[in-house]
C-alpha positions as CSV (number, residue, x, y, z in Angstrom):
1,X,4.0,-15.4,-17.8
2,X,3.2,-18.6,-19.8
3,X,4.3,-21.3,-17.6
4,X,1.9,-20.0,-15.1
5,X,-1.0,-20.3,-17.4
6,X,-0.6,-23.8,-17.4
7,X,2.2,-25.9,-15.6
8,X,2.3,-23.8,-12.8
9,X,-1.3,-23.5,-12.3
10,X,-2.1,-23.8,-8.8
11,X,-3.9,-21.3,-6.5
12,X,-1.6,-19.5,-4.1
13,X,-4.0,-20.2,-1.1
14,X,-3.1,-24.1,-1.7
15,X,-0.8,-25.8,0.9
16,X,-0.6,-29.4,-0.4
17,X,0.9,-29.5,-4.2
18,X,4.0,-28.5,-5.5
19,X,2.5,-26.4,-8.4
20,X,1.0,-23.6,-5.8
21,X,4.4,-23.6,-4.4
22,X,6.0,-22.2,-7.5
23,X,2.9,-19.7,-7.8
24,X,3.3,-18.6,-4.9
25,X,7.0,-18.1,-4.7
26,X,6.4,-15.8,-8.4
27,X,4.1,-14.1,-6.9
28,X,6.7,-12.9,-3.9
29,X,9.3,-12.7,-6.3
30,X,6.9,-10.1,-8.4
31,X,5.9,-8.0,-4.7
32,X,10.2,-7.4,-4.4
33,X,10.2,-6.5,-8.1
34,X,7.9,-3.6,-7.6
35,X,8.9,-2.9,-3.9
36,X,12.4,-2.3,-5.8
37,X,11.0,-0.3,-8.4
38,X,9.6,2.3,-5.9
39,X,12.2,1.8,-3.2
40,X,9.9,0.1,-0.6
41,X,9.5,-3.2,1.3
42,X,7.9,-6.0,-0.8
43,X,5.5,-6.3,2.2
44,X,4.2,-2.9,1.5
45,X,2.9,-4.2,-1.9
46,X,-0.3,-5.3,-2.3
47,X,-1.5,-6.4,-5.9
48,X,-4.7,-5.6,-7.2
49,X,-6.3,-5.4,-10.6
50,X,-5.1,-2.3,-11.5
51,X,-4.8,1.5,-10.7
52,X,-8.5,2.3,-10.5
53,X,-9.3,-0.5,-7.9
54,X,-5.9,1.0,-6.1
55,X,-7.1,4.0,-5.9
56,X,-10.7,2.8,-4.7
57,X,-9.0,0.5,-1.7
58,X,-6.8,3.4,-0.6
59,X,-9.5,6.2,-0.8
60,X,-12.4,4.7,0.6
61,X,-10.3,2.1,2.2
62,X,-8.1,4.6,4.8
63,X,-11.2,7.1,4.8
64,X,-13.5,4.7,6.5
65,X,-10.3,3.4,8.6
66,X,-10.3,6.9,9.8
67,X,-13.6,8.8,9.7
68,X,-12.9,9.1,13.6
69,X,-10.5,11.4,13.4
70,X,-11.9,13.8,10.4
71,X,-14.0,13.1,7.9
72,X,-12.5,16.1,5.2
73,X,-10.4,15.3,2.2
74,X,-8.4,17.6,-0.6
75,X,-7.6,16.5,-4.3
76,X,-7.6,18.1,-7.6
77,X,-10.5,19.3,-10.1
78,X,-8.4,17.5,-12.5
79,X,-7.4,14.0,-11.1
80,X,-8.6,10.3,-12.7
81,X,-11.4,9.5,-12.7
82,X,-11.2,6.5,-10.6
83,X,-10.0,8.6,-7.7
84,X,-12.8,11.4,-8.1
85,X,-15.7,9.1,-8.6
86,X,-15.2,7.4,-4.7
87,X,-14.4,10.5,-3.5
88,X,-17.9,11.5,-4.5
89,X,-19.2,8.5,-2.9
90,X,-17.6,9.9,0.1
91,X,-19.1,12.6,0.1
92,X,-22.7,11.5,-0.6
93,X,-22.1,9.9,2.6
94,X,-21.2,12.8,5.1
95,X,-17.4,13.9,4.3
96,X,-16.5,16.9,3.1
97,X,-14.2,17.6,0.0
98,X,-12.3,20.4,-1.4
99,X,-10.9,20.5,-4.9
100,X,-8.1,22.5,-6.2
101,X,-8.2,24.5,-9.2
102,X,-4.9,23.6,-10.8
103,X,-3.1,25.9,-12.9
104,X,-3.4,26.4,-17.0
105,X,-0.9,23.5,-17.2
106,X,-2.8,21.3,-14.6
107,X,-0.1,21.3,-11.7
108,X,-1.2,21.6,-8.3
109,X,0.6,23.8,-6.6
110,X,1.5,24.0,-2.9
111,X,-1.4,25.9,-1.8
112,X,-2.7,22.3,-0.9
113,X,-1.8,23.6,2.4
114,X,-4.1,26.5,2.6
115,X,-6.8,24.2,2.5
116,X,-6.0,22.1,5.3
117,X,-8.9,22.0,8.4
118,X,-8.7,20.2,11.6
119,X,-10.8,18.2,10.1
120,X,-8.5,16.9,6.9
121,X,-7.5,13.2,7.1
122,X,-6.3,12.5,3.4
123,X,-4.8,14.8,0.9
124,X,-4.6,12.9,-2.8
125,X,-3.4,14.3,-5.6
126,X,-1.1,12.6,-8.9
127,X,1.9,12.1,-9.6
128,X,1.2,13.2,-13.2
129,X,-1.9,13.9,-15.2
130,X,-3.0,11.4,-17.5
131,X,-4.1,13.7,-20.4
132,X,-1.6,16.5,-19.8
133,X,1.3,14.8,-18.9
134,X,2.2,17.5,-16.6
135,X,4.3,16.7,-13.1
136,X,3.6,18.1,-9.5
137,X,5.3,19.0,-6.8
138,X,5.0,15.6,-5.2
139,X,8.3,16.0,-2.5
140,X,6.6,19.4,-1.5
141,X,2.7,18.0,-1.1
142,X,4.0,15.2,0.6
143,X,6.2,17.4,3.3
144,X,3.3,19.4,3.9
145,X,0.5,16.9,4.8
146,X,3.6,15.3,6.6
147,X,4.1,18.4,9.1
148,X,0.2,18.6,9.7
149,X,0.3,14.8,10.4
150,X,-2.2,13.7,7.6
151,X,-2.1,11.2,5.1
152,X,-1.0,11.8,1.4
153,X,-2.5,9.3,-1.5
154,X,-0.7,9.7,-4.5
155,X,-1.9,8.3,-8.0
156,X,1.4,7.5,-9.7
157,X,-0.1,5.2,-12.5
158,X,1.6,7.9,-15.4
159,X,4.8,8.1,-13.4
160,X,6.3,5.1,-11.6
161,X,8.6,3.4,-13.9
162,X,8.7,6.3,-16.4
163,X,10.3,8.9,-13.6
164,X,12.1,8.3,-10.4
165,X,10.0,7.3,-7.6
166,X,11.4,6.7,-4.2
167,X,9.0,6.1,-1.1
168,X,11.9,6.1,1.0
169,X,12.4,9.9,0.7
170,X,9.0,10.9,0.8
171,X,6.8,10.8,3.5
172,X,4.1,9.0,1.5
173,X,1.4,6.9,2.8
174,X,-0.2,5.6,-0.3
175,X,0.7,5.1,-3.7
176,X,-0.9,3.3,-6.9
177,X,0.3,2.0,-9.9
178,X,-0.4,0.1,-12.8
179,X,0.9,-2.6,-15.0
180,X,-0.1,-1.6,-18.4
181,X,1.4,1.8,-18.2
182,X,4.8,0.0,-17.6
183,X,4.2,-2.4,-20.8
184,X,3.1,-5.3,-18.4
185,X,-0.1,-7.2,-18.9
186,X,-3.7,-5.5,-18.8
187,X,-6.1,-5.8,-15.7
188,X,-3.4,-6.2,-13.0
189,X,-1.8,-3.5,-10.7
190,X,-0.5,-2.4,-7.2
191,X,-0.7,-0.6,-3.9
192,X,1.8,0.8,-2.0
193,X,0.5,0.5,1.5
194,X,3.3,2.3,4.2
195,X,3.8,-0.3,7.0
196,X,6.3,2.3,8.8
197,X,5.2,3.7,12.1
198,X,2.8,5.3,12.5
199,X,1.6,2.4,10.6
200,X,-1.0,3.5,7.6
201,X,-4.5,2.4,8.6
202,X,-6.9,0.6,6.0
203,X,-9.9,-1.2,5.9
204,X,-10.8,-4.0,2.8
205,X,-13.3,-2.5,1.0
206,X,-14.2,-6.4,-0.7
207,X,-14.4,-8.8,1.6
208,X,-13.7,-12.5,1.6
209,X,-10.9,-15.0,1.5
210,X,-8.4,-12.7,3.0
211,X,-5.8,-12.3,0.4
212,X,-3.0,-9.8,0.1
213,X,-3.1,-9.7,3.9
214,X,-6.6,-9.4,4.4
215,X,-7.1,-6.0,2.6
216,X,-8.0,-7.4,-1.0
217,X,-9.8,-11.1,-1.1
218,X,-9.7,-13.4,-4.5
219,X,-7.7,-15.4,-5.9
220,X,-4.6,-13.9,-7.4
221,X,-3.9,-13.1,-11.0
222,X,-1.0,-15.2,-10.7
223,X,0.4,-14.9,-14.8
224,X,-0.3,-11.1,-14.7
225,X,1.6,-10.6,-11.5
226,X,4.5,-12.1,-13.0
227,X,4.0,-10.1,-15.9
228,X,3.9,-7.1,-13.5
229,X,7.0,-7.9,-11.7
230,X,9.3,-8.0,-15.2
231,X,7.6,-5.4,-16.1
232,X,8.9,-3.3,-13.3
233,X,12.2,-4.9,-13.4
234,X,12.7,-4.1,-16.8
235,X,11.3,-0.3,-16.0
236,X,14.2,-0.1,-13.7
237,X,16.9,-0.7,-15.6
238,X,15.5,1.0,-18.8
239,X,14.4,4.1,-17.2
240,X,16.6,6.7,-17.4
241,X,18.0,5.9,-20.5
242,X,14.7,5.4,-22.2
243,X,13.4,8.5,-20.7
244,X,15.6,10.3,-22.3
245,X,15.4,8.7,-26.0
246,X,11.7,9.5,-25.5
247,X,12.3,13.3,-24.1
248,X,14.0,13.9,-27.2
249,X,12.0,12.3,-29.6
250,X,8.8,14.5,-28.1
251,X,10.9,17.5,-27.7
252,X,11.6,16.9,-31.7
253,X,7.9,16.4,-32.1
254,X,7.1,20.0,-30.0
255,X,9.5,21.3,-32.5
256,X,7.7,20.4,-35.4
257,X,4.4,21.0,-34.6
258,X,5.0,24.5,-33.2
259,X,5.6,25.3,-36.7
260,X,2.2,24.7,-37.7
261,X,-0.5,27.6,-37.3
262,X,-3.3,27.4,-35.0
263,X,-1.0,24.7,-32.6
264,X,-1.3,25.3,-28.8
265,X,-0.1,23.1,-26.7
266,X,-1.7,22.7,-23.2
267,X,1.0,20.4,-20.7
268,X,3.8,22.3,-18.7
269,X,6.8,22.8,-20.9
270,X,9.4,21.3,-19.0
271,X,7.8,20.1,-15.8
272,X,5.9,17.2,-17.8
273,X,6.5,13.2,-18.6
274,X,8.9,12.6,-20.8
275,X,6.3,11.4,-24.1
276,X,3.6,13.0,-23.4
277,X,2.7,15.7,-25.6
278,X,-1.5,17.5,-25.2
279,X,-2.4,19.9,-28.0
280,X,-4.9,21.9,-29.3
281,X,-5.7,22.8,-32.9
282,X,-7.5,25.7,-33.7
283,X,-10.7,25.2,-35.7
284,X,-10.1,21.5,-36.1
285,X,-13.0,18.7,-34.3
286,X,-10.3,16.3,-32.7
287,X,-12.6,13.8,-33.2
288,X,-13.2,14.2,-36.9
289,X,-9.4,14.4,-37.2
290,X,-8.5,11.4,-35.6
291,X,-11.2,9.2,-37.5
292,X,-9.5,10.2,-41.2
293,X,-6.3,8.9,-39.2
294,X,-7.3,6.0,-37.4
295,X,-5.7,3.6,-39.8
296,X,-2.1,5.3,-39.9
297,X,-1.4,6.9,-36.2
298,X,-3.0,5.7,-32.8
299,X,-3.8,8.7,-31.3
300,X,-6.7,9.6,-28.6
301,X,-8.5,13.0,-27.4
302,X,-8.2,12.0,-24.0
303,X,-7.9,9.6,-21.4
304,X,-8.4,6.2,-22.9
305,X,-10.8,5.4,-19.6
306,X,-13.2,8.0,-20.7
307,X,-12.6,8.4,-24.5
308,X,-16.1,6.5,-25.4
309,X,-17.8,9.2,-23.5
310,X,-19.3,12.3,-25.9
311,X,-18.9,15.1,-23.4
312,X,-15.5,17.9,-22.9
313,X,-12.8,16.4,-20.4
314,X,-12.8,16.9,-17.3
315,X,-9.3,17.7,-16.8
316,X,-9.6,20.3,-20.1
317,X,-12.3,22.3,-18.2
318,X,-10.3,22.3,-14.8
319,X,-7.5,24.1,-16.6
320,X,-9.9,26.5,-17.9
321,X,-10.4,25.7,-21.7
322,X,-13.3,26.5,-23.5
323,X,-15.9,23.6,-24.5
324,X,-15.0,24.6,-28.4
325,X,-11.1,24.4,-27.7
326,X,-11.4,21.2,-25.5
327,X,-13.3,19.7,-28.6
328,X,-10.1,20.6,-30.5
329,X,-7.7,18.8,-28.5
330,X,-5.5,15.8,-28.9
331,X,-3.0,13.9,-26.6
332,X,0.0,12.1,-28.3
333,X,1.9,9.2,-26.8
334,X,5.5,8.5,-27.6
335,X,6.7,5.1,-25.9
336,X,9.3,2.7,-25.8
337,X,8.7,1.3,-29.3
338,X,8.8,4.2,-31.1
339,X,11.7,5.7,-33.3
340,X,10.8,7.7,-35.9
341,X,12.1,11.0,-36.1
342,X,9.2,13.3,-36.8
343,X,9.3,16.3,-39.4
344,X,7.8,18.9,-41.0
């Protein structure tokens, strides 16, 4: 990334001066380095400033693209914030929205199709919760809006570059991601825009010089593309390997803690990411907890996104815990850097 913090400075919009040349030429190079990550076509990339402005653009982007032909949308009780929050927006303003009750691991389960109208135009649900770490059925929600003929947004920001994810076997409109969650730099991310026919439909929702083929203006992040693009290069050839250091490590982890009384954990068993481990702790305050052990272990009690926010997560009440247990539960992190073998 450093030489394009300063020698190769220039604005990617510039015709005239050798240095927005080579900006411009990393920032292609970085579109095939995530196109390859997901199995797509670099021009079905757009780069934006990370998964919650992704989500915004293809949300309220393709809904207001194609509010003619329906104006009714399904997700999830427990999905980001950052794709609930426009979806509200959405509503405020005349469509209609159903939310799934997930199950007591927070998977969404095929019944997606049961709530399908004449009237749905976009189905979006994760790849994998943020908090839970638990997986869905993405092949099977994606075949289904697929038959019915609408669109399927899926928020693989947990996912992409931790698990397999090939747009080329699913039929999959719309998919974001995010650099940070593949150890790339903060404040950058991507779109996966399908340009297959039928071509996806999807209106700018910020206006102004046209960038990233008209659907997101301003000037590109050029140093945090790059950053981006290595990032998902290195994801790709670490993957499976890492994956599987990390499955072990958390599996270890499980082990130990199961051992402990008053442990419940709260993520599927099997169908979850490979280091991400959600537990609750019977008559502890997960707050108080992780404040005596602040300076040892970096641990959170939910989301990072919302974790200066007082009140119970949102994605703890959709599965159904109580206010007291949700107040008693922690999410732990395992990640390429660690090694330690954990016991008790």
């Amino acid at each position: 990334m450093l030489p394009y913090y300063n020698l190769y400075y220039g604005d990617t919009d510039s015709r005239y001066y050798p240095q927005a040349e080579f900006a411009k030429k990393a920032v292609e190079r970085s579109r095939s380095q995530c196109a390859k990550l997901i199995r797509a076509r670099p021009q079905e990339i757009i780069f934006t400033s990370g998964a919650t402005e992704s989500n915004n653009i293809a949300i309220k982007g393709y809904c207001l693209a194609n509010s003619s032909n329906g104006k009714h949308i399904i997700t999830s009780l427990v999905e980001h914030r950052s794709v609930l929050e426009p979806i509200k927006e959405l509503e405020k303003n005349g469509f209609k929205v159903t939310y799934l009750q997930p199950d007591c691991y927070g998977m969404i389960s095929t019944k997606v199709e049961d709530a399908v109208t004449d009237d749905t135009i976009l189905v979006s649900i994760m790849f994998a919760n943020n908090e839970l770490g638990t997986i869905n059925p993405i092949n099977e929600l994606a075949e289904i809006c697929n038959k019915k003929e609408i669109a399927f947004h899926c928020d693989a920001t947990q996912g992409v570059g931790k698990l397999p994810f090939n747009t080329n076997d699913l039929p999959i409109d719309l998919v974001s991601f995010s650099s940070h969650k593949i150890y790339g730099p903060k404040g950058v991310g991507g779109l996966y825009i399908k340009r297959k026919l039928p071509r996806t439909k999807v209106n700018p929702i910020i206006k102004g010089g046209g960038q990233e083929g008209e659907l997101r203006s301003g000037t590109l992040n050029v140093p945090g593309i790059v950053g981006l693009g290595y990032a998902c290069e290195l994801a790709g050839k670490l993957g499976i390997d890492e994956s599987r250091r990390i499955r072990i490590l958390s599996e270890n982890l499980m082990q130990n803690l199961s051992k402990i009384d008053g442990i419940m954990f709260n993520n599927h068993p099997d169908k979850r990411l490979p280091g991400t481990i959600n537990i609750s702790i019977d008559g502890v305050n997960a707050e108080s907890l992780l404040s005596r052990i602040a300076d040892r272990v970096a641990l959170s009690s939910g989301s990072a996104c919302s974790s200066r926010k007082t009140e119970v997560s949102h994605v703890l009440k959709g599965i159904g815990l109580t206010e007291s247990v949700a107040k008693s539960t922690i999410r732990v992190s395992i990640g390429r850097f660690k090694s330690s073998a954990f016991t008790y």
